[in-house]
N, CA, C and O of each residue as an XYZ file, in Angstrom:
484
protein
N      -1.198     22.523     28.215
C      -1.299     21.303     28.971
C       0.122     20.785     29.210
O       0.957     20.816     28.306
N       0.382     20.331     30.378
C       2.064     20.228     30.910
C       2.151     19.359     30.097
O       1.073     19.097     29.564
N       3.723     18.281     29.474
C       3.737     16.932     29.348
C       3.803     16.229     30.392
O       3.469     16.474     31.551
N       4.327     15.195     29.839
C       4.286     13.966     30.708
C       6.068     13.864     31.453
O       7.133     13.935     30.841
N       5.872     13.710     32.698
C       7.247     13.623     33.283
C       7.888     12.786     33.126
O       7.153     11.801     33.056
N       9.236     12.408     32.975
C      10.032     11.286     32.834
C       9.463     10.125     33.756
O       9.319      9.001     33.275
N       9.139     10.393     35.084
C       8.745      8.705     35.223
C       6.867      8.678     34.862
O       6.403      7.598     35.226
N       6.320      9.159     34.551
C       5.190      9.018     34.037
C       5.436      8.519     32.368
O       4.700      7.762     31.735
N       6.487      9.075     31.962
C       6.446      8.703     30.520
C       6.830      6.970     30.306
O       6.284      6.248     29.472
N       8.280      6.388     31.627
C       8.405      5.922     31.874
C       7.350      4.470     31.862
O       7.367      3.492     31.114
N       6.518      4.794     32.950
C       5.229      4.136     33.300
C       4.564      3.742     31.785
O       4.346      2.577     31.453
N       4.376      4.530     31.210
C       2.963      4.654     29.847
C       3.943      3.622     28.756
O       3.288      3.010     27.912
N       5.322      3.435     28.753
C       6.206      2.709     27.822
C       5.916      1.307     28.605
O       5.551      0.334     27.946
N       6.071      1.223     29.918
C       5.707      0.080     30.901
C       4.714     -0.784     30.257
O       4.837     -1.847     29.648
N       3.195      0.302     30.687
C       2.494     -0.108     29.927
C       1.628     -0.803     28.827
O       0.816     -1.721     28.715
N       2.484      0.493     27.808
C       2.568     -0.249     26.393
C       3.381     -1.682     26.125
O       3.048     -2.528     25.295
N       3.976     -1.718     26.594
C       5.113     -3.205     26.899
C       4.450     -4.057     27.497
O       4.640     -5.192     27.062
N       3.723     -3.977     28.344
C       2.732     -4.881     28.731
C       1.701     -5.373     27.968
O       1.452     -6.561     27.764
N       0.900     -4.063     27.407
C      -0.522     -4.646     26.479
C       0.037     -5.442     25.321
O      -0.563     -6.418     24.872
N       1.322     -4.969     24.789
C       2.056     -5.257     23.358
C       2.178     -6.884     23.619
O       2.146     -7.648     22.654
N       2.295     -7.294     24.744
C       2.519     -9.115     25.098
C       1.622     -9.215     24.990
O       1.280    -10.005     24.110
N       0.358     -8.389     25.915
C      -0.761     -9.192     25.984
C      -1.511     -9.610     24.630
O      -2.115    -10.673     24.485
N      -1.382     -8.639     23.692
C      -2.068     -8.792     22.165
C      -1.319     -9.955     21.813
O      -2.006    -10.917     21.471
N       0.165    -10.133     21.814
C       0.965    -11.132     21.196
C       0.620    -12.360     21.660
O       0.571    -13.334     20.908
N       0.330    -12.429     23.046
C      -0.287    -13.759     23.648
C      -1.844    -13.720     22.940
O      -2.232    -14.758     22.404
N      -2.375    -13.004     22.938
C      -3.828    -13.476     22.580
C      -3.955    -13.919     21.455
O      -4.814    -14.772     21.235
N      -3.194    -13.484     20.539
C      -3.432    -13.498     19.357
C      -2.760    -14.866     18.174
O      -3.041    -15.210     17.026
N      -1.481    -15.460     19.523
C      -1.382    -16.494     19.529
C      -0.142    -16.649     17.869
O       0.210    -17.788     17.564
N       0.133    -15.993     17.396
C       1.237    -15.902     16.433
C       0.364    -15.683     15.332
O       0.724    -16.179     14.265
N      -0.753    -15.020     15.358
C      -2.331    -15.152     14.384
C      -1.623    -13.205     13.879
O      -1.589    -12.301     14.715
N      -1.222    -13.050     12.589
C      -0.677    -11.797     12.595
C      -1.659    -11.046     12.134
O      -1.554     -9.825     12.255
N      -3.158    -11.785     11.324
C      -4.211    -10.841     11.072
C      -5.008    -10.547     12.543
O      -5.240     -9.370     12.819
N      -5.230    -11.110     13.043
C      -5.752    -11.355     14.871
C      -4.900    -10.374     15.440
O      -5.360     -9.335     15.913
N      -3.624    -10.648     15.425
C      -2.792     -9.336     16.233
C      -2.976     -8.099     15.224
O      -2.997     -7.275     16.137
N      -3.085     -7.527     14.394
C      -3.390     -6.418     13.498
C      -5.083     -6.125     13.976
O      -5.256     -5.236     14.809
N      -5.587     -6.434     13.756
C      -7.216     -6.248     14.554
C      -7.279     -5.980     15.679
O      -7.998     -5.011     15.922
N      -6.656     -6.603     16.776
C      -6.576     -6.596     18.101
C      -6.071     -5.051     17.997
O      -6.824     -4.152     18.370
N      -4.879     -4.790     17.520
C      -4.053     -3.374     17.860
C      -5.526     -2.414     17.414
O      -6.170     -1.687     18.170
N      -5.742     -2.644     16.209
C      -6.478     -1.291     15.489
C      -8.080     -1.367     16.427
O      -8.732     -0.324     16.419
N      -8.535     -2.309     17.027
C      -9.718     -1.990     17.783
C      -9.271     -1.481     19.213
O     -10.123     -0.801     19.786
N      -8.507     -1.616     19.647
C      -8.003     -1.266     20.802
C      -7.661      0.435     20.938
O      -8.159      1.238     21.727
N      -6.665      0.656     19.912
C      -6.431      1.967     19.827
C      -7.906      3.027     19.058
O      -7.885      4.258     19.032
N      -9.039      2.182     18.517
C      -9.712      3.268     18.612
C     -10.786      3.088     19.540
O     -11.867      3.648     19.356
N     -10.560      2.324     20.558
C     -11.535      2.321     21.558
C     -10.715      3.311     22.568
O     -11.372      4.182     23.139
N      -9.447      3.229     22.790
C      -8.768      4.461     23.333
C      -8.724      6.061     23.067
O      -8.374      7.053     23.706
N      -9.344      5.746     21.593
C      -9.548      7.306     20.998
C     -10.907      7.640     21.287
O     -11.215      8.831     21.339
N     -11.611      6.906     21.449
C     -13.473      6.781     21.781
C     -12.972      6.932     23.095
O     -14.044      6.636     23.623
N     -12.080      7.192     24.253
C     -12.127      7.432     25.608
C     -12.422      8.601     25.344
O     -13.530      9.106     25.527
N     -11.166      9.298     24.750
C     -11.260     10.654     24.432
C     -11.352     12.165     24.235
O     -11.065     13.282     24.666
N     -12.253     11.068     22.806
C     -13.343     12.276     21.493
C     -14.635     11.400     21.840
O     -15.685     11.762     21.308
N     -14.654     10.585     22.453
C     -16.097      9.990     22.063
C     -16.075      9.563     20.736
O     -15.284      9.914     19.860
N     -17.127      8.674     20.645
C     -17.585      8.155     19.376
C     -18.537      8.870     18.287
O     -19.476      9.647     18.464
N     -18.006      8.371     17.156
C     -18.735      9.728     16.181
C     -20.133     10.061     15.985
O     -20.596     11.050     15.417
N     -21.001      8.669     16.776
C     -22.157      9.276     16.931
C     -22.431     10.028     18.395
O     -23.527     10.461     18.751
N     -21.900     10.054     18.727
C     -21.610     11.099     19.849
C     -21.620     12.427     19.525
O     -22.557     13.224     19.478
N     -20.820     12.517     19.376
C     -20.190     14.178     18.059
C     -21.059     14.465     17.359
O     -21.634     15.553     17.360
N     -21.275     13.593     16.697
C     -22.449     13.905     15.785
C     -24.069     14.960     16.351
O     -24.601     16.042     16.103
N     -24.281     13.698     17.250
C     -25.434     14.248     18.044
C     -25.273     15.715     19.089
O     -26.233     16.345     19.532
N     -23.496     16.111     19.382
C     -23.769     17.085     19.801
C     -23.157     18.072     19.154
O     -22.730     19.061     19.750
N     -23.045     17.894     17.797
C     -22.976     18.922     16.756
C     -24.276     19.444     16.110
O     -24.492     20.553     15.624
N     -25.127     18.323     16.229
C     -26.498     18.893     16.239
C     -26.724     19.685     16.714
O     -27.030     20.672     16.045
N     -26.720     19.794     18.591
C     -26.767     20.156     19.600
C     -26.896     21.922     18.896
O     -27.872     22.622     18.624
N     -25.245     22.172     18.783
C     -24.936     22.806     18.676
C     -25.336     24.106     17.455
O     -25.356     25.325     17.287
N     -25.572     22.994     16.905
C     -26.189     23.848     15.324
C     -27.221     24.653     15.703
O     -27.331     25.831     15.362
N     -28.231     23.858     16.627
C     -29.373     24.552     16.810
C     -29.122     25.947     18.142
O     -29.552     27.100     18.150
N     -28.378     25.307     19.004
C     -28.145     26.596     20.132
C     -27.457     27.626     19.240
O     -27.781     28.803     19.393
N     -26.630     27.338     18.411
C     -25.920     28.561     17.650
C     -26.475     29.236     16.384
O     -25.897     30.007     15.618
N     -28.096     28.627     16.335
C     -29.121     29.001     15.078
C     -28.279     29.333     13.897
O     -28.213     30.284     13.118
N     -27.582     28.058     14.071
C     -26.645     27.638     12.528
C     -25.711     28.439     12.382
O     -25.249     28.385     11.242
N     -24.982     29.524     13.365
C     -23.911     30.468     12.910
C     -22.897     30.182     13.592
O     -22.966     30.013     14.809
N     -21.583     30.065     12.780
C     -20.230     30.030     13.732
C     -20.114     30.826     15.011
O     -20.471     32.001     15.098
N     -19.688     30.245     15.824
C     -19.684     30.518     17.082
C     -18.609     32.149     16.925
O     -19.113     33.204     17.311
N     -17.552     32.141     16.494
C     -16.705     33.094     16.357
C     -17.614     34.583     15.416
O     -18.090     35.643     15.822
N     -17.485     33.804     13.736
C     -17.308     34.568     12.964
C     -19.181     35.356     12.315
O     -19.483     36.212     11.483
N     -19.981     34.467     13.263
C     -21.243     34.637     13.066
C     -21.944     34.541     11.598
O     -23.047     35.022     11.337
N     -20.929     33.683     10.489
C     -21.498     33.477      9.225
C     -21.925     32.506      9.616
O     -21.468     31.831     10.539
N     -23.232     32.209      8.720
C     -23.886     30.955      8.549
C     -23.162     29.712      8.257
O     -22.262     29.672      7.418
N     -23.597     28.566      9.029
C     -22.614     27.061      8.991
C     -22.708     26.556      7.826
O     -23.725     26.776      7.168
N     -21.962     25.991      7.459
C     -22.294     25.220      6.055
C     -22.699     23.575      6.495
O     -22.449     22.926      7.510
N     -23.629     23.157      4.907
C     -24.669     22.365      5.430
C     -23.528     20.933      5.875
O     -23.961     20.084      6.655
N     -22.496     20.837      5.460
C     -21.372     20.056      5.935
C     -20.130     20.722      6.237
O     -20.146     21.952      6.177
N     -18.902     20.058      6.596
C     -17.891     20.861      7.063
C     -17.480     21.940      8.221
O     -16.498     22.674      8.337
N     -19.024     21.660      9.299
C     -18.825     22.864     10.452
C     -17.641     21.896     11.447
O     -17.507     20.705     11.166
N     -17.079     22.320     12.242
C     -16.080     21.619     13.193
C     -16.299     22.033     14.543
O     -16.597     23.170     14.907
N     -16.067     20.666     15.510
C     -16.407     21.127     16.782
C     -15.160     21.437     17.695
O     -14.291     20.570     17.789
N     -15.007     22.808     18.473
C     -14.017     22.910     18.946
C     -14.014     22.726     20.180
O     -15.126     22.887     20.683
N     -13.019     22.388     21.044
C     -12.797     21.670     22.637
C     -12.072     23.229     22.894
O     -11.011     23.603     22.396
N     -12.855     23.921     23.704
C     -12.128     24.552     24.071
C     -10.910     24.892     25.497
O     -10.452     25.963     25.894
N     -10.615     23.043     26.124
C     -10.225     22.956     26.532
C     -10.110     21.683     26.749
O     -10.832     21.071     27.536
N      -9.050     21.096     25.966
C      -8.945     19.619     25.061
C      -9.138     18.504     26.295
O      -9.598     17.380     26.092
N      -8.805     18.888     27.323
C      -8.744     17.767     28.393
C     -10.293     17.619     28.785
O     -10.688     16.473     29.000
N     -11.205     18.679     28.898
C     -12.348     18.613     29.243
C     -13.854     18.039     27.707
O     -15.040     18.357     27.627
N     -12.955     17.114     26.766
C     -13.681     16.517     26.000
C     -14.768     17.287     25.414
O     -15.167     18.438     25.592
N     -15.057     16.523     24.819
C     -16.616     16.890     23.549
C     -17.748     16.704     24.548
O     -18.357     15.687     24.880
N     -17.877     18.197     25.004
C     -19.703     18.265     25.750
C     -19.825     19.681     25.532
O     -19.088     20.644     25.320
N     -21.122     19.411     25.677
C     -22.037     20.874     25.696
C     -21.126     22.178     25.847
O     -20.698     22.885     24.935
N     -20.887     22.359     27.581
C     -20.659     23.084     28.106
C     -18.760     23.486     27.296
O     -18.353     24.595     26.950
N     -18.178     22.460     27.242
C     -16.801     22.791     26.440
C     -16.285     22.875     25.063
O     -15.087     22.701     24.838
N     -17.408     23.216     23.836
C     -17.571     22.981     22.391
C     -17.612     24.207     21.770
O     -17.009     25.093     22.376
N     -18.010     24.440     21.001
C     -18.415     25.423     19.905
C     -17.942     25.246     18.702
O     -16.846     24.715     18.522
N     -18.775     25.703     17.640
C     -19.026     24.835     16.400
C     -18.829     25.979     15.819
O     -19.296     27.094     16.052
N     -17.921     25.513     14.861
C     -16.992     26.815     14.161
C     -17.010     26.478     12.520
O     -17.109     25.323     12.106
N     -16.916     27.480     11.768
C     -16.912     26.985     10.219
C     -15.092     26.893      9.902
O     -14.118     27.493     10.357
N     -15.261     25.985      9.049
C     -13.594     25.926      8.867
C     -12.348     26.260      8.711
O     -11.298     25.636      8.860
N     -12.707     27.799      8.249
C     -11.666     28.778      8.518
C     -11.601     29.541      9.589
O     -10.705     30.377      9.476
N     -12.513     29.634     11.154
C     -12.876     30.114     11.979
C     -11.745     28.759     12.671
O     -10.679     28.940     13.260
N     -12.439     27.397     12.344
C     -11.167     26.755     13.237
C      -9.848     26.225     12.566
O      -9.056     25.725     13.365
N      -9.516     26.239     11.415
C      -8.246     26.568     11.318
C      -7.380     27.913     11.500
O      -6.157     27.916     11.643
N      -7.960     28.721     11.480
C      -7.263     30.002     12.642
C      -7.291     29.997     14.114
O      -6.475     30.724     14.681
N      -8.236     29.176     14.937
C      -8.133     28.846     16.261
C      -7.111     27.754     16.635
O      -6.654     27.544     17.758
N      -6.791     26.990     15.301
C      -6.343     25.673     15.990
C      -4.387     26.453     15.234
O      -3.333     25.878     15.507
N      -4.439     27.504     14.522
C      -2.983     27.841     13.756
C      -2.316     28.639     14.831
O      -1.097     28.769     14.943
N      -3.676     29.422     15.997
C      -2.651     30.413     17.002
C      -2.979     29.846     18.569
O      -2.822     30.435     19.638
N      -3.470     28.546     18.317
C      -3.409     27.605     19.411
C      -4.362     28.259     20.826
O      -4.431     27.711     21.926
N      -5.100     29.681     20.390
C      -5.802     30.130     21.327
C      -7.713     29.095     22.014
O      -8.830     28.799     21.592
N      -6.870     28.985     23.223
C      -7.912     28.534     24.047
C      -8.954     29.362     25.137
O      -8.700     30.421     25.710
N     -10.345     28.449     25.250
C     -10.790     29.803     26.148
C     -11.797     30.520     25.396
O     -12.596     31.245     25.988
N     -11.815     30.429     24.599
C     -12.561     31.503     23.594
C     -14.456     31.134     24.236
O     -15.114     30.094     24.248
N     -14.689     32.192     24.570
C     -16.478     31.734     25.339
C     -17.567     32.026     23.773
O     -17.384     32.788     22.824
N     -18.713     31.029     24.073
C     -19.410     31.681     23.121
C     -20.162     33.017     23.720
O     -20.168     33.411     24.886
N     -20.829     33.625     22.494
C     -21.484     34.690     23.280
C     -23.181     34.243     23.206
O     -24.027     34.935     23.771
């Protein structure tokens, strides 16, 4: 995935310089109010995303059952916690069609040689 170009990076500091007043104004010199404000904000930005964890959740279900409980890669059985869902193409988010549910050493070797793409079968 390219980065971000100097005036795009530019822009996103803009940005941030902007919302950073706006919390400071809202919050009115209130430093528990401005600490709340930041931390709900930034994970409603992370819920753009990953989605929210009952989100994930429900399509790790999904997944459990289309993959009749076996890692997508390594075809061992999932464990009853600890399976992980992989994006196999991080910009195109947590759905169906862009996931696969991997046991944990299946995706810490996907995520150590950074290989994307990987189809289920």
């Amino acid at each position: 995935m390219p980065s971000l170009s100097d005036e795009h990076r530019a822009r996103a500091i803009a940005l941030l310089d902007e919302l950073r007043a706006a919390i400071d104004a809202t919050a009115a010199g209130d430093e528990a109010i401005r600490f709340q404000m930041r931390r709900y904000i930034a994970k409603r930005l992370e819920f753009d995303e990953r989605g929210t964890p009952t989100q994930r959740r429900k399509l790790k279900d999904q997944k459990v059952k289309y993959q009749k409980g076996l890692c997508a890669m390594c075809s061992q059985r999932l464990p009853d916690r600890g399976a992980e869902l992989h994006r196999l193409k991080a910009i195109d988010g947590y759905t169906a069609a862009n996931t696969m549910l991997l046991c944990r050493a299946c995706h810490e070797r996907v995520q150590a040689s950074d290989v994307s793409g990987v189809a289920l079968e």
